[in-house]
PLY file of the C-alpha trace (Angstrom):
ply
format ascii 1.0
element vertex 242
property float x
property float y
property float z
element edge 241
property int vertex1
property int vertex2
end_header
124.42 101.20 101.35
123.43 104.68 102.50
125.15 107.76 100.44
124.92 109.81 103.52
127.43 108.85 106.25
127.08 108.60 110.08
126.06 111.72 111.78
126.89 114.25 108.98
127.43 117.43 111.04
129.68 115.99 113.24
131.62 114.51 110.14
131.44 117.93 109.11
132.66 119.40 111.87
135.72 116.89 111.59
137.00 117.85 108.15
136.36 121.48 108.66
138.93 121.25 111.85
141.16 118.43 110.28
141.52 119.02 106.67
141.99 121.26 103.74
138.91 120.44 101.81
136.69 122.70 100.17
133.71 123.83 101.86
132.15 122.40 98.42
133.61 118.54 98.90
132.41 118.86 102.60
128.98 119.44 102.12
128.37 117.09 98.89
130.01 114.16 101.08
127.83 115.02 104.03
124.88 115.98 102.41
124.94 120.03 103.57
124.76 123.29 102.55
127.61 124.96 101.71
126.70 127.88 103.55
126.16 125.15 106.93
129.56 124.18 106.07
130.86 127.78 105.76
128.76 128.48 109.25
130.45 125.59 111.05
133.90 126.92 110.29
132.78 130.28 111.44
131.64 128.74 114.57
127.99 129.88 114.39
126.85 126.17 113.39
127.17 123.25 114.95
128.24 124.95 118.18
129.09 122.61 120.79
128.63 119.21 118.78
132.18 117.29 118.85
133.65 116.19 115.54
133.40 112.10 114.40
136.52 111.17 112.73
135.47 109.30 109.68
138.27 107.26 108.67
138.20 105.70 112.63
134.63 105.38 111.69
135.06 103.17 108.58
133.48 105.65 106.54
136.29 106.94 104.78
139.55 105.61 103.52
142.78 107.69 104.02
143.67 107.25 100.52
140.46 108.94 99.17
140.93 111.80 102.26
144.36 112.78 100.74
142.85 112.15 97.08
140.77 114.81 97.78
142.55 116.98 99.22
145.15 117.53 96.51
142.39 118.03 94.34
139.53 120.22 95.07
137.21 118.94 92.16
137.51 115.04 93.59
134.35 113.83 94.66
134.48 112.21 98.39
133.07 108.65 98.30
131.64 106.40 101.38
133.59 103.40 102.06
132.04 99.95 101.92
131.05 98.56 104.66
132.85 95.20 105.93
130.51 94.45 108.14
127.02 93.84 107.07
124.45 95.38 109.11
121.57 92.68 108.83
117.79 94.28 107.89
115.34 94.79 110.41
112.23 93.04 109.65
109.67 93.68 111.71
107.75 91.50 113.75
103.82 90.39 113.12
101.64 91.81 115.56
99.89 95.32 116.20
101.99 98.43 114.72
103.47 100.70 117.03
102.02 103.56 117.73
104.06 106.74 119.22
102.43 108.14 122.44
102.04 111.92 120.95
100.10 110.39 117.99
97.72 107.81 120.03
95.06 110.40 121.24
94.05 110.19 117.18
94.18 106.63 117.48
89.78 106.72 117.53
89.71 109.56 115.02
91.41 107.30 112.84
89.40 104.07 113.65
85.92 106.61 112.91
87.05 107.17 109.55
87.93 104.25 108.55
84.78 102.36 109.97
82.58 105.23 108.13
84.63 105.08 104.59
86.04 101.25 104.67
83.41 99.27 106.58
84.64 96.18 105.04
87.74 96.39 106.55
87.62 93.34 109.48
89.09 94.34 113.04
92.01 92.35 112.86
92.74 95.12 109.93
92.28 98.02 111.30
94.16 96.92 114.82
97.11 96.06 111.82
96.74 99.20 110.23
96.42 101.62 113.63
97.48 99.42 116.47
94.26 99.79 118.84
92.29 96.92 120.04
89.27 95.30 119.60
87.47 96.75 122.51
88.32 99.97 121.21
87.00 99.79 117.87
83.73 97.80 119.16
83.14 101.47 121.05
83.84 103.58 118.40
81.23 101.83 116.09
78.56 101.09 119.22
78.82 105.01 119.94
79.54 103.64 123.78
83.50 105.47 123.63
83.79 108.12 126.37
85.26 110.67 123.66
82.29 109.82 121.12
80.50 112.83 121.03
83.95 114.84 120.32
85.71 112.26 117.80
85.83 113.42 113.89
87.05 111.07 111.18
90.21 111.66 110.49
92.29 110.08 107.50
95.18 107.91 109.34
97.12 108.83 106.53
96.98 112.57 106.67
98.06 111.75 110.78
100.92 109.83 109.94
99.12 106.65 111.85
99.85 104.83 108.47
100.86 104.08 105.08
98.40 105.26 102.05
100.36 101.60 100.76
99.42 99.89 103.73
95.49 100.90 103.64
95.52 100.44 99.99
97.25 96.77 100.45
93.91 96.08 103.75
91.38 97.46 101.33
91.82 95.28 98.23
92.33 92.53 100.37
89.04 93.14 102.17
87.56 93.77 99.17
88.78 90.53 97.44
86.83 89.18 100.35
83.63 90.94 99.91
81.96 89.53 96.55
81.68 85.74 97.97
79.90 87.24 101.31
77.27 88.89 98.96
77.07 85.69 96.89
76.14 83.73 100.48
73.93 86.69 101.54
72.10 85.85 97.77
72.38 89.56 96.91
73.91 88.90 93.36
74.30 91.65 90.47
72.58 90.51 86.93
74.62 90.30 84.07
74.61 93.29 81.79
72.68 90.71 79.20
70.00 89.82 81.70
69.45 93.23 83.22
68.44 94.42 79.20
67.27 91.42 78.05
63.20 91.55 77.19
60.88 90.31 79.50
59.34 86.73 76.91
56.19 87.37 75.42
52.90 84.74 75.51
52.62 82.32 72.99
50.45 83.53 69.76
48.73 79.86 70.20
48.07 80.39 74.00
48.13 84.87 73.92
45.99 85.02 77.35
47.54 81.07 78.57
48.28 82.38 82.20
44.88 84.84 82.60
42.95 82.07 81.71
41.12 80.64 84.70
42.21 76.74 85.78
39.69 73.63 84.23
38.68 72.06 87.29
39.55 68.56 86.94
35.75 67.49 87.95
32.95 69.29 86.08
29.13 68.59 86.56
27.68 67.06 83.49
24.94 69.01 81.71
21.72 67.51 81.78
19.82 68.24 78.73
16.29 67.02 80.30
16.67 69.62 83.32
17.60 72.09 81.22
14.38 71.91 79.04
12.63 72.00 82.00
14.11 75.12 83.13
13.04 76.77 79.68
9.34 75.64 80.51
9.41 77.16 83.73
10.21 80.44 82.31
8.19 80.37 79.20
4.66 79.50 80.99
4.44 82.62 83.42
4.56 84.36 80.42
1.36 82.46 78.59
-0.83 83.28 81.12
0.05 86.56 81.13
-1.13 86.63 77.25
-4.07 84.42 78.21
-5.47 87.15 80.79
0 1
1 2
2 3
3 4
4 5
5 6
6 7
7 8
8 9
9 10
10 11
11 12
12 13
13 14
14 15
15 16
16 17
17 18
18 19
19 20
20 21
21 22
22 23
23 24
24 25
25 26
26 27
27 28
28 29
29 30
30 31
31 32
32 33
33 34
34 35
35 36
36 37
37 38
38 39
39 40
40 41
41 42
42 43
43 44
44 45
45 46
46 47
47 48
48 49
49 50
50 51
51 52
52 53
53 54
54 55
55 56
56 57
57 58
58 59
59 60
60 61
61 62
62 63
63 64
64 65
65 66
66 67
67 68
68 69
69 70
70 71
71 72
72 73
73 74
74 75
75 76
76 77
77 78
78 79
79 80
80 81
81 82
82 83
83 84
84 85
85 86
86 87
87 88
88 89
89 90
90 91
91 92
92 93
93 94
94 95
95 96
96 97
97 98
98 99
99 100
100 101
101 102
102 103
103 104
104 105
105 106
106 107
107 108
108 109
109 110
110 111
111 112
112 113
113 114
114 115
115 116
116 117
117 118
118 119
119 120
120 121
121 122
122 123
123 124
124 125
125 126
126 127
127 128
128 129
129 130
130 131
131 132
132 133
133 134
134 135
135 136
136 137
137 138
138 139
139 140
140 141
141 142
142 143
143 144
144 145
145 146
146 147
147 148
148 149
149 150
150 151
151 152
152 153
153 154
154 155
155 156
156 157
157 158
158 159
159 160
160 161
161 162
162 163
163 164
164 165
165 166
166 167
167 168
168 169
169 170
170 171
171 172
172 173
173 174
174 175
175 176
176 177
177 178
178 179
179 180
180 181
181 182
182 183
183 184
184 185
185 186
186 187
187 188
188 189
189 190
190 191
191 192
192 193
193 194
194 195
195 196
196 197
197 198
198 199
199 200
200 201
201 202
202 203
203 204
204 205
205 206
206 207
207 208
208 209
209 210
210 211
211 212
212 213
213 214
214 215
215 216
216 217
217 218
218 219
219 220
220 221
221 222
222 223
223 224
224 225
225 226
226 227
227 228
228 229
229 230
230 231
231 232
232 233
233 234
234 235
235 236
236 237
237 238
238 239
239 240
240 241
């Protein structure tokens, strides 16, 4: 239950005009100044607003009223509500945007396609309330305020929740390593990015410069080779003989 009850300066006015409590108990039950309080009973606050009885209200009980009047140090206290006033849960869908704060609407959606570009449309439209079309123009350059738009944190604007973008970014990003793993753009390990590149075998040092045995060599003819060395050798006897 809220400690502050319905429409507080008009409450105010109310027990300024209809009781004897201290400027002090005024303002701590309805959340004021004492100085507001003392300015309402001067007439230069509150000028014109009409005074909500709070016992008619339900807000306060008689008994505490007269409690506190007879003594100026008694603390006012709300009364309890008998009628619950159910929450309001809001609906699915895309978040309301007010009209003075839509024109920042694609300020917004550039900043958060430039410093969260794995949010997913569907997120963004959650988190700002555009459309699809919208954002698709923003990041094809194609808007008809593109040249003008500046990212602009949809925090700072008030377009959102810094809970809310936290909540669409870890759940974005939750998202993100099994895309890499199906794009096969994996990270190494810290133990295979330092691990040593394995050395030849000291049986086999030069194994994979060595050139391939073909599986079909000539056989060497030891007849034609002789011959060969013949060939060679005689030139050079008649040279001697000359």
């Amino acid at each position: 239950m809220s400690q502050t009850p319905l429409m507080p300066k008009a409450t105010a006015v109310w027990l300024v005009e209809n009781t004897s409590l201290t400027f002090e108990q005024i303002a701590e039950f309805c959340k004021l100044h004492p100085l507001e309080v003392r300015g309402i009973a001067d007439g230069e606050v509150a000028a014109g607003i009409k005074g909500l009885d709070p016992i008619t209200s339900g807000q306060l009980t008689r008994e505490e009223l007269e409690r506190a009047a007879k003594n100026p140090s008694h603390h006012l206290k709300l009364a309890e509500r008998k009628v619950k006033v159910p929450e309001i849960k809001r609906t699915k869908g895309p978040r309301y945007t007010p009209v003075s704060k839509r024109q920042d609407r694609p300020n917004a959606i550039l900043w958060l396609l430039r410093n969260h570009p794995e949010l997913k449309d569907a997120q963004v439209i959650r988190l700002i309330g555009t459309t699809k079309s919208t954002i698709a123009q923003i990041r094809d350059r194609t808007h008809w305020n593109a040249q003008t738009l500046t990212p602009i944190d949809p925090v700072s604007l008030g377009l959102c929740s810094q809970i809310d973008l936290d909540f669409e970014v870890g759940r974005a990003a939750k998202d993100r390593p099994a895309a890499l793993v199906e794009a096969g753009s994996t990270l190494l390990t810290v133990e295979e990015a330092t691990a040593p590149e394995p050395k030849p075998s000291e049986s086999q040092p030069f194994a994979d410069m060595s050139r391939p045995k073909r599986e079909e060599e000539a056989a060497i003819d030891v007849d034609s080779v002789f011959a060969k060395l013949k060939q060679l050798k005689r030139p050079a006897d008649e040279e001697d003989d000359e």
